[in-house]
C-alpha positions in Angstrom: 227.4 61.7 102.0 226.7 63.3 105.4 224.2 65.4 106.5 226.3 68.4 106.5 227.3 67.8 102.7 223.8 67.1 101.6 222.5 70.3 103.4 225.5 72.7 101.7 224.8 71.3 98.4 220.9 72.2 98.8 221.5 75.4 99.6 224.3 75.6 96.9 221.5 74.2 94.5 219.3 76.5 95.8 221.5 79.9 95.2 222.2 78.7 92.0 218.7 78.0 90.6 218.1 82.0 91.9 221.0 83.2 88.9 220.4 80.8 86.2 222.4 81.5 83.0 220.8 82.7 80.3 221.8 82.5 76.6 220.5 83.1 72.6 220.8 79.9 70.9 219.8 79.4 67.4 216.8 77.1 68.5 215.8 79.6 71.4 216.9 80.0 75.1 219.7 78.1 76.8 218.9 78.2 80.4 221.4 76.5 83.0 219.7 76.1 86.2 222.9 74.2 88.2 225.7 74.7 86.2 228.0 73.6 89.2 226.2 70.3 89.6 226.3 69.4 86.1 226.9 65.8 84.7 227.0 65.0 81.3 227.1 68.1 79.9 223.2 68.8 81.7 222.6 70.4 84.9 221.5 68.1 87.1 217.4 67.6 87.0 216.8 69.5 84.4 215.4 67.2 81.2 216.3 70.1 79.1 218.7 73.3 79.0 217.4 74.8 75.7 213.6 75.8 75.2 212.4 76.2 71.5 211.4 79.8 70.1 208.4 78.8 68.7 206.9 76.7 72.3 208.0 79.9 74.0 206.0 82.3 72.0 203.1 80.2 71.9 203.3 80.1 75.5 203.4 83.6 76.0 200.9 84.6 78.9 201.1 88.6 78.2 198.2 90.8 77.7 198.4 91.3 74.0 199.0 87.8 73.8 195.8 86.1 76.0 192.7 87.9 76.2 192.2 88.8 79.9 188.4 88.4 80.2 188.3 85.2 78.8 192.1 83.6 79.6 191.9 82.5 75.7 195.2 83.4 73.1 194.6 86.3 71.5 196.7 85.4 68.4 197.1 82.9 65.9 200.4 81.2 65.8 200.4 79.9 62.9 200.2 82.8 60.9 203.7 84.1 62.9 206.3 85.1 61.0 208.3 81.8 60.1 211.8 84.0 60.6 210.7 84.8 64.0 213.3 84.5 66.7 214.8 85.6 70.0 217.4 88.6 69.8 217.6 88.7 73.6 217.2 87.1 76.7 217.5 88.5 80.3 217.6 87.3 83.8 215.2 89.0 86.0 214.4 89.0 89.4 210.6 88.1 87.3 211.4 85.7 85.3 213.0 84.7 81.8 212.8 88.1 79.7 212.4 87.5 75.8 212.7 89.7 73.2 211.8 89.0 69.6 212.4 90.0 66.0 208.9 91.0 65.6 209.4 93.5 68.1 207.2 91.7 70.8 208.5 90.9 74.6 207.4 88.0 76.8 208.2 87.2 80.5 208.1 84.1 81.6 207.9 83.4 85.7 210.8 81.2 86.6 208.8 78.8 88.1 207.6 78.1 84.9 210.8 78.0 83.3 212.4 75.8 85.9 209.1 73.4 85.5 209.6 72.9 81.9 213.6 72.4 82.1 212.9 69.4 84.6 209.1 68.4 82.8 207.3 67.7 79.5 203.7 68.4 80.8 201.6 69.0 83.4 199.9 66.7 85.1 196.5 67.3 86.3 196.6 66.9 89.9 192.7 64.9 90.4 194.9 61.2 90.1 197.5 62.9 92.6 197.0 62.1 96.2 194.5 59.7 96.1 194.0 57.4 99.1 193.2 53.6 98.1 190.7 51.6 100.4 189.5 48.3 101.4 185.9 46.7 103.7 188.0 48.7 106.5 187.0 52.2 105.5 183.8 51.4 107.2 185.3 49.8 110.0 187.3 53.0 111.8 190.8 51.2 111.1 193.8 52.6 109.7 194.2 52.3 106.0 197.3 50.9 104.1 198.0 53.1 100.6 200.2 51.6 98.4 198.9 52.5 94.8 200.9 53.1 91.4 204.3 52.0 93.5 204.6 55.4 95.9 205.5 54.8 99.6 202.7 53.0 101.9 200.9 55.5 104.0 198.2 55.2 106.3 195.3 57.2 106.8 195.0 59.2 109.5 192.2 62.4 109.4 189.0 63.3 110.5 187.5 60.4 108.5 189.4 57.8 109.7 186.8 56.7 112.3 184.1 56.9 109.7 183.3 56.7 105.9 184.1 60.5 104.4 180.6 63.0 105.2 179.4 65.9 105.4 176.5 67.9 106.4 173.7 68.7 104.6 173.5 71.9 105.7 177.4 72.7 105.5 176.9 72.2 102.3 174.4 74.1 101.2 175.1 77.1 103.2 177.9 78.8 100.9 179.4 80.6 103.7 180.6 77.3 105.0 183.6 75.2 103.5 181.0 72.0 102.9 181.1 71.8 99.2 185.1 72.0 99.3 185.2 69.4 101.7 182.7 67.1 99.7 184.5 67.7 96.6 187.8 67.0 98.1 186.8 63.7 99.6 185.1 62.7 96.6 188.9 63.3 94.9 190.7 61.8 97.4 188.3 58.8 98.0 186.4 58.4 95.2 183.1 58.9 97.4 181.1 60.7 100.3 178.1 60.9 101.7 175.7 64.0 103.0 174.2 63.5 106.0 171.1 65.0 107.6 169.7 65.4 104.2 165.8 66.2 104.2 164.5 63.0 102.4 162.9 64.2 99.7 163.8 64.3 95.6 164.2 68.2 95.7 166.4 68.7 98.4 168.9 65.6 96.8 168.4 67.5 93.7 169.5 71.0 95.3 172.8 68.9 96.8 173.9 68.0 93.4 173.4 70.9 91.8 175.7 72.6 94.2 178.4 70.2 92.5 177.7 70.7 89.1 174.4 70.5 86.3 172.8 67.0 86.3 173.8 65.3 82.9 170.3 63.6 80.7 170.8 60.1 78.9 168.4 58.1 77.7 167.1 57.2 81.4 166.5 61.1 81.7 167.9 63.9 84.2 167.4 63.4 88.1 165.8 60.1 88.1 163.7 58.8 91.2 162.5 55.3 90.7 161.2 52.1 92.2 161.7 48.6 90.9 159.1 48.2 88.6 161.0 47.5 85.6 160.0 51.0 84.1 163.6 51.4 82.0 165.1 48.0 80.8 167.5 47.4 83.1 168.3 45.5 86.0 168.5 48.6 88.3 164.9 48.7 88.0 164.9 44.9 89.7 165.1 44.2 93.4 167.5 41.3 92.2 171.1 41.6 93.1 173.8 43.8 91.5 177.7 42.4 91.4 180.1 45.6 91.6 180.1 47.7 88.6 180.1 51.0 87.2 177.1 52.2 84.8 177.3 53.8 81.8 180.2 51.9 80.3 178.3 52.4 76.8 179.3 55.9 76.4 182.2 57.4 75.0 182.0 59.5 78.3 180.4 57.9 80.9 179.0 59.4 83.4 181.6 61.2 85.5 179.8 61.1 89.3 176.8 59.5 90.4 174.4 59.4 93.6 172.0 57.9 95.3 169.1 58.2 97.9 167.2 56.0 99.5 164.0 58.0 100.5 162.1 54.8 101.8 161.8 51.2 102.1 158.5 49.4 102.1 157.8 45.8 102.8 155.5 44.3 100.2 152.4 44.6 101.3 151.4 41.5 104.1 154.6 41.5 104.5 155.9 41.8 108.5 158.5 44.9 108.4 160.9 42.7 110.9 161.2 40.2 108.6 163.8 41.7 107.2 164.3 43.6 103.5 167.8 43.0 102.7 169.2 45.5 100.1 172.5 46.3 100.8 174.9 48.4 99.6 178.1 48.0 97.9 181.1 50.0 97.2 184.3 48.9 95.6 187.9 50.6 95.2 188.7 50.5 91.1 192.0 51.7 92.2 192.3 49.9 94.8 191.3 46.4 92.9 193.6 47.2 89.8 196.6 47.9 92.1 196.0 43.9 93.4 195.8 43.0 90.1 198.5 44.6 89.1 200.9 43.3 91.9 199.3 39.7 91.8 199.5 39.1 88.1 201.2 41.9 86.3 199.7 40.2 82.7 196.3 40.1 83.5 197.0 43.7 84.1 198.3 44.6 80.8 195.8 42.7 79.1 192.7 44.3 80.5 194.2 47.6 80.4 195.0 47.2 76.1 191.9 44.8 75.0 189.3 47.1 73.8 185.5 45.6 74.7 182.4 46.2 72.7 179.5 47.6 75.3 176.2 48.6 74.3 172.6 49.9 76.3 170.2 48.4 73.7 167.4 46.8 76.3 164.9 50.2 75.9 162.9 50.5 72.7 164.3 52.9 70.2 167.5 53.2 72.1 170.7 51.7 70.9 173.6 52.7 71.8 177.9 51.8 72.4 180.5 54.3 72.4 182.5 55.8 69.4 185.2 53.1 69.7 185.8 50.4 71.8 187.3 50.7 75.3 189.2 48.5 77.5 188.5 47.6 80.9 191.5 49.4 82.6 192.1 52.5 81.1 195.7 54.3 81.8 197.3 57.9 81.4 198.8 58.0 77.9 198.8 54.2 77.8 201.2 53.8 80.6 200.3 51.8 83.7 198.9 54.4 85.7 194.7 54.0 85.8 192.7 56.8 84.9 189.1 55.1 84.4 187.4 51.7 85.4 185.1 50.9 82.9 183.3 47.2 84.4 180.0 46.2 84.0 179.8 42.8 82.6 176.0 42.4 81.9 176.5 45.4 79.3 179.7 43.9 77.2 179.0 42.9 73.9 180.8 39.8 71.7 184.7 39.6 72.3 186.4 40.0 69.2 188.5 36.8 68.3 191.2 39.1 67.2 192.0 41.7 69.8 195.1 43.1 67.3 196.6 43.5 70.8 198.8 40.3 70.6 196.8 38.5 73.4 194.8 35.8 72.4 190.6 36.0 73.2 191.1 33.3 75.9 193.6 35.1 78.0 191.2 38.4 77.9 188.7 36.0 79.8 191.2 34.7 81.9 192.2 37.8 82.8 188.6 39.3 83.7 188.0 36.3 85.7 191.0 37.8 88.0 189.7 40.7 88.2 186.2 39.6 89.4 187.5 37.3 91.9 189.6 40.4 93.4 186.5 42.7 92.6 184.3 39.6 95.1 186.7 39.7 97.8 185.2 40.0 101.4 188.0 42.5 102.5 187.9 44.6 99.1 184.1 45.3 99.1 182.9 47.8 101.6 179.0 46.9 102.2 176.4 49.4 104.1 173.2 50.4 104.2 171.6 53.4 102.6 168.9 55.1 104.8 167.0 58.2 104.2 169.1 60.9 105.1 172.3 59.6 104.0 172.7 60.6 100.2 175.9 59.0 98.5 178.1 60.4 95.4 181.3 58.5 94.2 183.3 58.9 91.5 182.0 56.7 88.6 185.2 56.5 87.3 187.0 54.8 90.1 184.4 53.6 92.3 181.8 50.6 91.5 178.8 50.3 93.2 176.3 47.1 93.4 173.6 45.8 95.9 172.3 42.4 97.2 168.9 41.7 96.4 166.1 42.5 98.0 162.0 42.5 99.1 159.3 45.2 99.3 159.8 48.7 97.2 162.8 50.4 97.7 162.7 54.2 96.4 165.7 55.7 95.1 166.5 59.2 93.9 169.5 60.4 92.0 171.2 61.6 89.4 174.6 62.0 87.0 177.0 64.5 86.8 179.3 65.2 84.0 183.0 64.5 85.0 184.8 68.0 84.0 182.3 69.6 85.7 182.9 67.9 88.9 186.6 68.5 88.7 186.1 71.6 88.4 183.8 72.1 91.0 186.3 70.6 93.2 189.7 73.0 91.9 187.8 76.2 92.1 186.7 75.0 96.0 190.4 73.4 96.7 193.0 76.1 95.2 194.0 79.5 94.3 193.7 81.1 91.0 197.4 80.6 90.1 197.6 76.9 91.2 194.5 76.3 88.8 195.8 78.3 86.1 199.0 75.7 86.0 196.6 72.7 86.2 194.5 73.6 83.5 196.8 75.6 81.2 199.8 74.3 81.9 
């Protein structure tokens, strides 16, 4: 087909889409979209021509139906009347036009019509547009994306010379666009850092809190800690940490977390050149499952339908592992798309013998051990080091974080943030009212 050809029949698609046709059927509304185009009896994209009486008046947006002050439905609909149907249906320059045997009357936009003709759902858009990363993201290259299959792309922005930041005071200053931008890079990245932060616990804590509320477990709210082995766990070391992320032993874990170094002390007698060590490491979850996932398709599948036992049960009087178990990949509506990493090894409980998945026990550690290597390799980790100044928040969910060991006292301040909080910190700072509305509501 030509150029020509293809461009008439866009514009032919195009004219048609503005007139669908518009029918009563006994199950609802038969809308035809591109009737000329149509194949098999269905116009061509659309999944659907006929949408059901009963979806449509439960998705009714009007007044009377959704209470305005708090966007929540106004009506029961299950106590409809179970004869309810449509006795008309209009094409208007607004939208679909319903009328129904109860007397009521909806209008639905046609871009919402025309969504769900082609789609079955919405999908929310924090997974969309996401830019997978390697050791180069600190290294001012170019970076290769090529995650969940879509077409390799390569970064190009105002980050790509450095790691995503922003200001400290660009985001705290609400007349400035800082707290879009670090929600936005924490989206697309999985991580930022604020720079030219005071050093001090209070003005880390006022930083987060423009996010969203700090989130209290067992370890408390805002933490700031040293190693001194004050909560059972090996954060509270200066040993070194392998990439993970924390909290695996909750049925939520912790959606966004942060840290900042507000100083580093030798031990005492100690020289300060002779060198403290502590590192920092960041690793891409999406990043090291899409490897996985290329290299050895299996060990894929398996981590991502195994469910693990984890458990925090190190502190007195605490004992806890999350409602059910959890596997180590976790995808949208168990299809091969990730939605969460869920890795920390030192917190993982007893395999089960029987994982009722079909894969044997053995294969389940074969698979893990994959996934480590890839998790260990030098041009997968990205290491730096934090100073005071330099807060950093990642997404808990994607990103996992770890350290090499070190001497002297290290203080570090922090904190967690619940997850739906943070995404919708970031939506209300990235999109318009409408555009929201269709994320969250559908």
């Amino acid at each position: 087909m030509n150029v020509f050809r293809a461009f008439k029949l866009r514009q032919q698609s195009a004219r048609i889409d503005e007139s669908p046709k518009v029918n009563v059927v006994e199950q609802g509304v038969d809308v035809r979209l591109a009737e000329e185009l149509a194949q098999s009896g269905n116009p061509v994209g659309q999944n659907r021509t006929i949408l059901p009486s009963l979806w449509l008046r439960d998705s009714c947006r009007c007044s009377q139906c959704v209470n305005k002050d708090t966007s929540q439905r106004n009506f029961n609909t299950f106590t409809l009347p179970k004869d309810l149907a449509v006795t008309e249906a209009l094409n208007t320059d607004g939208g679909l036009q319903v009328r129904w045997s109860d007397g009521h009357q909806s209008n639905y936009p046609w871009n919402f019509v025309k969504f769900y003709l082609k789609q079955n759902r919405r999908v929310r858009p924090f997974n969309v547009g996401q830019w997978s990363w390697g050791a180069e993201i600190g290294e001012g290259k170019e970076i290769d994306y090529d995650a969940e299959g879509v077409d390799i792309r390569t970064l190009k922005s105002d980050n790509a010379k450095h790691p995503p930041a922003v200001k400290y005071e660009d985001v705290m200053d609400e007349s400035k666009p800082g707290i879009s931008r670090l929600t936005k890079y924490i989206q697309k990245f999985g991580f930022v850092f604020v720079t030219d932060t005071p050093p001090t616990p209070e003005a880390t804590k006022a930083v987060l809190e423009r996010i969203a509320f700090i989130r209290v477990t067992h370890y408390g709210g805002f933490y700031d800690f040293i190693p001194d082995l004050a909560m059972a766990d090996t954060a509270y070391t200066n040993l070194a940490l392998p990439a993970h992320t924390d909290t695996t032993y909750f049925t939520e874990p912790a959606g966004i977390q942060s840290f900042h170094m507000l100083e580093h002390k030798p031990a005492p007698g100690t020289p300060e050149e002779g060198g403290l060590g502590g590192k920092s490491l960041l690793v891409d979850g999406k990043y090291a499952a899409f490897l996985l996932r290329k290299e050895d398709p299996n060990a894929y599948n398996i981590l991502s339908k195994t469910r693990v036992q984890w458990h925090a049960s190190g502190n007195k009087g605490i004992s806890i592992s999350p409602a059910m178990q959890y596997p180590v990949l976790e995808t949208f509506y168990d299809g091969p798309i990730l939605a969460r990493v869920r890795w920390n090894n030192d917190d993982r409980g007893i395999m089960p013998l029987n994982t009722k998945t079909g894969f044997d026990t053995i294969k389940w550690y074969e698979a893990a051990a994959k996934w480590e290597a890839i998790l260990r390799r030098p041009e997968v980790e990205y290491w730096f080091q934090l100073t005071p100044g330099k807060v950093l928040i990642f997404d808990n969910w994607r990103v996992m974080h770890g350290r090499s060991a070190f001497t002297g006292t290290r203080r570090i301040c922090g904190g967690y943030l619940p997850r739906d909080d943070f995404v919708s910190r970031w939506l209300n700072t990235n999109f318009s009212k409408d555009e929201i509305a269709e994320s969250v509501v559908g």
